[in-house]
N, C-alpha and C positions, 0 to 999 in steps of 0.2 A: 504494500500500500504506500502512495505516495502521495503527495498535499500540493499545492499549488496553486499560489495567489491567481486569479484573472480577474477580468475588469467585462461587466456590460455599460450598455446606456445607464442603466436603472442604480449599477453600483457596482461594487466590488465585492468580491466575496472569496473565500477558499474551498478548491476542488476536493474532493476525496477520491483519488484514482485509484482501482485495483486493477490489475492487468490495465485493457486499456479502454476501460471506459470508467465513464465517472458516475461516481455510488451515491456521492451525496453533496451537499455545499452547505454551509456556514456562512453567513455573514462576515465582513472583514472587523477584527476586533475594534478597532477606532470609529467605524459607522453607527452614530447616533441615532439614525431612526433608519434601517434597512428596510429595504423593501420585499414584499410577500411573497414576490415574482417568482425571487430567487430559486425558492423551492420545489418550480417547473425546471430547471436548465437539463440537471438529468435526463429526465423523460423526454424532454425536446431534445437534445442532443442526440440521442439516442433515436429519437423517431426520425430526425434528420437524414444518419446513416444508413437506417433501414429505408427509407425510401429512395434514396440515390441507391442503396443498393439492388433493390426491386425492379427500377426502374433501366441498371445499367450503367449511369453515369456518377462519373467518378467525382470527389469533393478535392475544393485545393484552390489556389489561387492562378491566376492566369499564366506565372513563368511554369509551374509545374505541370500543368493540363497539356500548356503546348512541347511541352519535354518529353511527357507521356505519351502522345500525340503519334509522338517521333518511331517511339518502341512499338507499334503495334497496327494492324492493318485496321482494328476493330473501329466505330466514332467513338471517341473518348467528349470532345466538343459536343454540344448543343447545335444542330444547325435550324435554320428558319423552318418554322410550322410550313405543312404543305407538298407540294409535289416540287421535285427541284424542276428548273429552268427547260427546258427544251432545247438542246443546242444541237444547231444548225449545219449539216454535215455537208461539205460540198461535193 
């Protein structure tokens, strides 16, 4: 089990990781009036991954996604809703 300060809009709070997802959160000790929120993040995190997982698509920021991108034939990207473009063969 490991601990680790993060930060939302709402406030600040500390993680309880085991392996690798987070079991539970705390308020940050100095936070005078925290907020109730807090005590969704687990669950929303958590539902987060399982539906990128569900779904296929992978979680990460933009340098990583297009890195990943790189390694593998599969869409790791989101592309536009729809039918792609029709292109024009001469």
């Amino acid at each position: 089990m490991s601990r680790k300060l993060s930060h939302a809009h709402w406030g600040s709070f500390d993680a309880e990781i085991i392996g690798d997802r987070i079991e539970a959160v705390a308020p940050f000790q100095h936070d005078r009036d925290p907020s109730a929120l807090m005590g969704s993040v687990p669950s929303a995190v958590h539902a987060a991954f399982t539906d990128a997982t569900l779904r296929g698509w992978a979680i990460g920021d933009e340098d990583f996604l297009h890195s990943l991108q790189k390694t593998t034939d599969r869409r790791v990207l989101k592309a536009r809703p729809g039918r792609p473009p029709i292109s024009k063969s001469e």
